[in-house]
N, C-alpha and C positions, 0 to 999 in steps of 0.2 A: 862353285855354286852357280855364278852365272852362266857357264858353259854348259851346264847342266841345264839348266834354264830355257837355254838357246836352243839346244839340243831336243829338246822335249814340243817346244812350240813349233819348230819347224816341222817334225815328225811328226805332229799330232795335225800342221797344216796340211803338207804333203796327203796324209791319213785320208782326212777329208777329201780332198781334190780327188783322190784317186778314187774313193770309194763311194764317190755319189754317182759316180757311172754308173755303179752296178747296186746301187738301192732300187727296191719297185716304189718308185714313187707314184705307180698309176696300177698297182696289182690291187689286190681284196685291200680289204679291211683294216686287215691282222698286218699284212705286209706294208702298208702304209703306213699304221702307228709305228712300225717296227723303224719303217726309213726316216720319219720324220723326229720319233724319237730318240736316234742315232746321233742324227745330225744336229739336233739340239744340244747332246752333251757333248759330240766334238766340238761347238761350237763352247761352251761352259768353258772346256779344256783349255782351248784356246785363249781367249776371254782369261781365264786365272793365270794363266802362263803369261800373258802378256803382260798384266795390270802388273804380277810380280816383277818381272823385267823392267818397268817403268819405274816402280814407286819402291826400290828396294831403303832397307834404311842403310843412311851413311855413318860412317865411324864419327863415335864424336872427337868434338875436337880439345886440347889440352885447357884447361882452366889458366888465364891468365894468373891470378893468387893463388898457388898451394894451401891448400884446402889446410893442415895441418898451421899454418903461419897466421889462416884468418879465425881458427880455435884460439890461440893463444890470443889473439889480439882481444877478442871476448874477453878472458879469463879476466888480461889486467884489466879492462873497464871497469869490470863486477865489482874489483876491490879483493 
């Protein structure tokens, strides 16, 4: 999963780099929303790809008390 991860942000960086050379960032109109629009969801890509990389969740960890040991321990208190 994390290679996957890695994989994806680097390729999606690399994307970017290469492909802003050839956006018309100074052509009409239509070609400008076009370049500037681009570049904003590589930028998104990017952006979510990373954040996941960072802030994955970790395995939790074992419960000191067995869950199972502190039901019974209830039961006898009840009576």
């Amino acid at each position: 999963m994390k290679q996957r991860l890695f994989m994806s942000f680097l390729l999606s960086v690399a994307m970017l780099i290469y492909g802003a050379e050839y956006l018309p960032y100074d052509g009409t109109v239509i070609d400008q929303i076009f370049a500037w629009s681009w570049t904003v969801f590589a930028l998104l890509v990017i952006g979510g790809n990373g954040l996941h990389l960072l802030y994955q969740r970790r395995p939790k960890k074992e419960v000191a008390v067995p869950i199972r040991y502190r039901q019974n321990s209830r039961e006898k208190l009840r009576g």
